[in-house]
C-alpha positions in Angstrom: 42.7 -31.4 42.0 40.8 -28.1 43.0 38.8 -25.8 40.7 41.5 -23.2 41.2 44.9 -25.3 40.2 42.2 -26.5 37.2 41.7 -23.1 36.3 45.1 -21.9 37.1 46.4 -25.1 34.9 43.8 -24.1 31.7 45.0 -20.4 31.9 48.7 -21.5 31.5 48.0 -23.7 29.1 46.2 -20.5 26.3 49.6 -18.4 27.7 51.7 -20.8 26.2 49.9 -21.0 23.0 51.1 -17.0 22.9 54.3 -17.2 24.0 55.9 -17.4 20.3 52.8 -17.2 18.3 54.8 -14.4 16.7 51.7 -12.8 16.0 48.8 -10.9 14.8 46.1 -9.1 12.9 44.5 -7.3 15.5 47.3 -4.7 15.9 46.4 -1.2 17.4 46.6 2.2 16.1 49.8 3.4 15.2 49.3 6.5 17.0 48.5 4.7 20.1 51.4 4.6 22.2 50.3 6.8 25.2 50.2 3.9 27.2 54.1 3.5 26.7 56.2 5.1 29.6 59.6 6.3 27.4 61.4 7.6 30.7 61.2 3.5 32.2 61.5 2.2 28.7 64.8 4.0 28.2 65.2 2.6 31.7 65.1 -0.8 30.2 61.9 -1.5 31.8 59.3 -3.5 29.7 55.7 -1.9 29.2 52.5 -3.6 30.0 48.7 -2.8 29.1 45.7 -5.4 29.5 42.3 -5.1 28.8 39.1 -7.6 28.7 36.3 -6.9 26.5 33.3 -9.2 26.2 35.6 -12.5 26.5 38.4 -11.3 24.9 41.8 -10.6 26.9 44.3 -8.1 25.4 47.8 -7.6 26.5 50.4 -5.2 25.0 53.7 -5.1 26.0 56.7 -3.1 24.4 60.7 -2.4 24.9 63.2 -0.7 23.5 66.1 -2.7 22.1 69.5 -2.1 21.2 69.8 -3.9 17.7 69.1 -2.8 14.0 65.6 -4.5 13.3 67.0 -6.6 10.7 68.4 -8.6 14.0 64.8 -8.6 15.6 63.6 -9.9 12.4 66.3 -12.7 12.7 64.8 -14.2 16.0 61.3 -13.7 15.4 60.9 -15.4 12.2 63.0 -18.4 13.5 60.3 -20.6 15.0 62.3 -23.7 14.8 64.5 -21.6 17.7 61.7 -20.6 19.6 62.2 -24.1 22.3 65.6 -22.8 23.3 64.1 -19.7 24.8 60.4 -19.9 25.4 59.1 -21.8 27.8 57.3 -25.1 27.8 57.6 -25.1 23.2 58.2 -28.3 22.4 58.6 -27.7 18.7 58.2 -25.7 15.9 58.5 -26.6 12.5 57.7 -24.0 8.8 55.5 -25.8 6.7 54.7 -24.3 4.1 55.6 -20.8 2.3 52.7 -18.6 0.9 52.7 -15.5 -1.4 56.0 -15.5 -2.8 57.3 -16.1 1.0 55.2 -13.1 2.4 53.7 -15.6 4.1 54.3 -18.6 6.3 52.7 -21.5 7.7 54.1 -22.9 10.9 53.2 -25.9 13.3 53.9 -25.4 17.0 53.8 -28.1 19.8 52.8 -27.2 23.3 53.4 -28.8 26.7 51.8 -27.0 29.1 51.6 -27.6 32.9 49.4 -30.2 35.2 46.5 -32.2 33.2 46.8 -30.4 29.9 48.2 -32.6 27.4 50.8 -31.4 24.9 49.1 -29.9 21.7 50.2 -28.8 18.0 48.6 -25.7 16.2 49.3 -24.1 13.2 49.4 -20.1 12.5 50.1 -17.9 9.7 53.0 -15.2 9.5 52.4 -12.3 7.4 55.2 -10.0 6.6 56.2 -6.5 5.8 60.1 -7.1 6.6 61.8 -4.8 9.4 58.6 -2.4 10.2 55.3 -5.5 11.3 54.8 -9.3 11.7 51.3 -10.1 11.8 49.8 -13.9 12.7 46.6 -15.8 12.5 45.5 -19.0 14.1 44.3 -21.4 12.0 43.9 -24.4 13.3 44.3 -26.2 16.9 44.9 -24.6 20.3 41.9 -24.3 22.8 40.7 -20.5 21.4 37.8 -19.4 19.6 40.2 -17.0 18.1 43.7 -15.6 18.3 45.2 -12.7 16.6 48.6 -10.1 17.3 51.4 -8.3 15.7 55.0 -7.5 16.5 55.8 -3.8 15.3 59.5 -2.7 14.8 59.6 1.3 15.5 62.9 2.8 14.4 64.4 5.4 17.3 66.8 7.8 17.2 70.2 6.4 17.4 70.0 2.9 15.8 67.6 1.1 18.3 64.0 -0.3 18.1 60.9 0.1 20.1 59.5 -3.3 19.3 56.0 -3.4 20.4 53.5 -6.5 20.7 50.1 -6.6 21.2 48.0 -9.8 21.4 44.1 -10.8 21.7 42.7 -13.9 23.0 39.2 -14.9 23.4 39.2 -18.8 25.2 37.4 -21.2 24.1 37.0 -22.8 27.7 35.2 -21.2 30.7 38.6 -19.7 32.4 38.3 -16.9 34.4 39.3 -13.5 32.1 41.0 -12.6 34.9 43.1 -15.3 35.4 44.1 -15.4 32.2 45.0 -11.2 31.6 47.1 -12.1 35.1 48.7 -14.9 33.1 49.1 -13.8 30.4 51.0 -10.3 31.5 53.4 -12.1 33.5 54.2 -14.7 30.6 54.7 -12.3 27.7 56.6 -10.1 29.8 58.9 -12.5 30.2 59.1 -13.2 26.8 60.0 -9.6 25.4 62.8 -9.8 28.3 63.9 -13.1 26.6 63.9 -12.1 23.2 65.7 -8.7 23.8 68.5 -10.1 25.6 68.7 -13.0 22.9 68.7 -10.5 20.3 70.9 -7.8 22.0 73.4 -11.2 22.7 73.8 -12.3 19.3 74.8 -8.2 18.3 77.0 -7.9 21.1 78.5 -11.3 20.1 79.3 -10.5 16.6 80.3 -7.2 17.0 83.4 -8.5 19.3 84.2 -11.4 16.8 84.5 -8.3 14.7 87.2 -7.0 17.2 89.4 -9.9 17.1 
């Protein structure tokens, strides 16, 4: 196999240890969301920002979604769901509550592409219901360190500007490159997943409501 499918193989492989890391404590400023276009966000476009400082990859991606945040909450907090949307989760599994269930401990279990072989790690939720979701990596996954957070920002008229942002710093000599390029495809592709899965489930109960 060449050095770039190895690479290209490695880089997937940390993506898909973010894909549903619902995730962490390395959230930016509240007040900055410059970066956010509203006119293609209203557009139902999904934002993207990516940075890499001294080894460490950030991506920040953000939509707007039709659905009361208690229905956000819904999907991100149910990691046992998370193989039935996001690509290439095996598994995942709560294992333990913390803090009076502020807190979570989850397993996931990660099949990634080419020579990588499936992996489990574990991460911590930490909650402040319907406004942040914040993770930690505690154990497993190929990283030095992995932190993000999932923020629900109330609009005008009932919907949610959910934004994500995510760090990564490898703990194998990928390109940076390579893996921002990865990575802002991926989680793109996951915020498109989870608003139509949340918008879905609204839509669907609002017409059982109907009949």
């Amino acid at each position: 196999m060449s050095r770039t499918l190895v690479d290209a193989a490695a880089s997937r492989g940390l993506v898909l240890v973010a894909l549903l890391a619902f995730v962490g404590t390395a959230a930016a400023d509240d007040a900055d969301l410059e970066w956010i276009d509203r006119d293609a966000i209203e557009a139902g476009e999904i934002a993207v920002r990516t940075s890499i400082d001294s080894g460490t990859v950030t991506v920040d991606t953000a939509a707007l979604i039709d659905a009361p945040p208690q229905a956000i909450w819904a999907v991100l907090t149910a990691c046992e769901d998370a193989p039935e949307f996001v690509p290439n989760v095996l598994a995942c599994e709560r294992i333990e509550r913390l803090e009076d269930g502020r807190a979570e401990l989850f397993v996931q279990t990660i099949k990634p592409i080419f020579f990588i072989p499936r992996f489990d790690y574990v991460f911590r939720l930490d909650y402040t219901p319907y406004e942040r979701i914040d993770m930690t990596r505690i154990s497993g996954a190929p990283v030095h360190r992995m932190a993000g957070t999932w923020r629900f920002l109330r609009q005008t008229g009932g919907a949610v500007l959910l934004v994500h942002h995510f760090e990564v710093e490898p703990a194998v000599p990928i390109p940076r490159f390579m893996v921002r390029a990865t990575l802002r495809r991926d989680l793109t592709k996951t915020m498109e997943a989870l608003r139509e899965r949340v918008e879905g489930r609204v839509d669907g109960r609002a017409d059982a409501s109907k009949n």
